[in-house]
Steps between C-alpha positions, in 0.01 A plus 500: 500500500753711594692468135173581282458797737823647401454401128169723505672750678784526282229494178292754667768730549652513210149571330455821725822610406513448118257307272753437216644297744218252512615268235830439668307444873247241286834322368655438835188401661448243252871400488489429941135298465657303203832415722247410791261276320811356329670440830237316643421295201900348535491210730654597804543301808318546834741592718491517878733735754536457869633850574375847561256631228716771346817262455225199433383707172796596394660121520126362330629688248869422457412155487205462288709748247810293502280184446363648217812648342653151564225288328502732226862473407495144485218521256208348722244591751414450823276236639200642615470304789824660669530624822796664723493542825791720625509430919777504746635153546450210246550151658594187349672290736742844535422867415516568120517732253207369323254220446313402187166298566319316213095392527325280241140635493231257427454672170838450369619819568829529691510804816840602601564679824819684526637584846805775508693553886557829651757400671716179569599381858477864601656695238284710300483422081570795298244561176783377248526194714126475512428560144802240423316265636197542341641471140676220608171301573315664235739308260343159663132658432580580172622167370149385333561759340848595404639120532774407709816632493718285251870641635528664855847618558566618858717838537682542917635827533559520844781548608656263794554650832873564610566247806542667808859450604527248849552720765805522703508213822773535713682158489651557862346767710681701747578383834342724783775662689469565861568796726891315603536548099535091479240290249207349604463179434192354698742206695623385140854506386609801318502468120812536389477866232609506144877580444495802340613528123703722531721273740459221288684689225801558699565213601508350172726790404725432764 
């Protein structure tokens, strides 16, 4: 309601303030109902958000547009029976990025149900990361229609982590000294110290 209100305002006004102008106003109204009526008429999935209503319209959407744009590029359409439901945890056995569900109707028609994670053991999924993983199913929807893939040649980019380096144990530590400035040795023997290298070096010298 709120869009056709400002689409009669903005035809309305511009009638007030020049009538030559009405052509051009009739053109653009006719160009926005044709991109409406042609919007809806493009299957589009149902999609669900479990978030606040701004962000939950504006991720609705993201996704239903990048389903679309995906479908379309591979040459094929969507099922009609498709629904995503975009929550905070998906569970299968672990938390997932995503889970694909497939019903067989009594008529023959096939129902998929799409379920995309918000976040995964307590980190939150960014939209790339969410939208990722929507394609990525999509390309199991789309097989009736597409085929499968005939070569699928996996690309790793990441790059390894550097190993930590071992930290530093002292191999003996350090006897505590007492106040007569004598070692403390708890009733045991005294170790016997290191010779010093320096030493050792003379007297091979010598």
């Amino acid at each position: 309601m709120r869009r056709r209100r400002t689409i009669w305002s903005r035809l309305l006004r511009s009638i007030r303030c020049s009538p030559g102008r009405v052509g051009h106003v009739w053109v653009v109204v006719g160009t926005t109902c044709w991109r409406a009526v042609v919007r809806r008429l493009r299957p589009a999935p149902t999609v669900i958000v479990d978030v606040r209503r701004r962000q939950a319209r504006r991720l609705r959407r993201e996704v239903a547009r990048a389903a679309r744009t995906y479908a379309r590029a591979l040459g094929a359409e969507l099922p009609t029976r498709l629904l995503v439901v975009v929550q905070r945890v998906v569970y299968e056995g672990r938390q997932i990025n995503a889970l694909l569900q497939a019903f067989d109707a009594p008529d023959g028609n096939r129902r998929y149900v799409l379920h995309l994670a918000l976040s995964i053991n307590g980190r939150p999924v960014s939209e790339d990361e969410l939208l990722a993983a929507l394609r990525h199913q999509l390309a199991r929807v789309l097989e009736d229609a597409v085929g499968k893939p005939a070569l699928s040649v996996p690309l790793d980019l990441e790059v390894p982590r550097v190993r930590a380096s071992a930290p530093i144990v002292k191999l003996r530590p350090d006897a505590e000294e007492r106040e007569d400035g004598h070692a403390q040795t708890g009733g045991r023997l005294p170790e016997r110290s290191a010779m010093p290298f320096q030493r050792v070096q003379d007297d091979q010298a010598s």
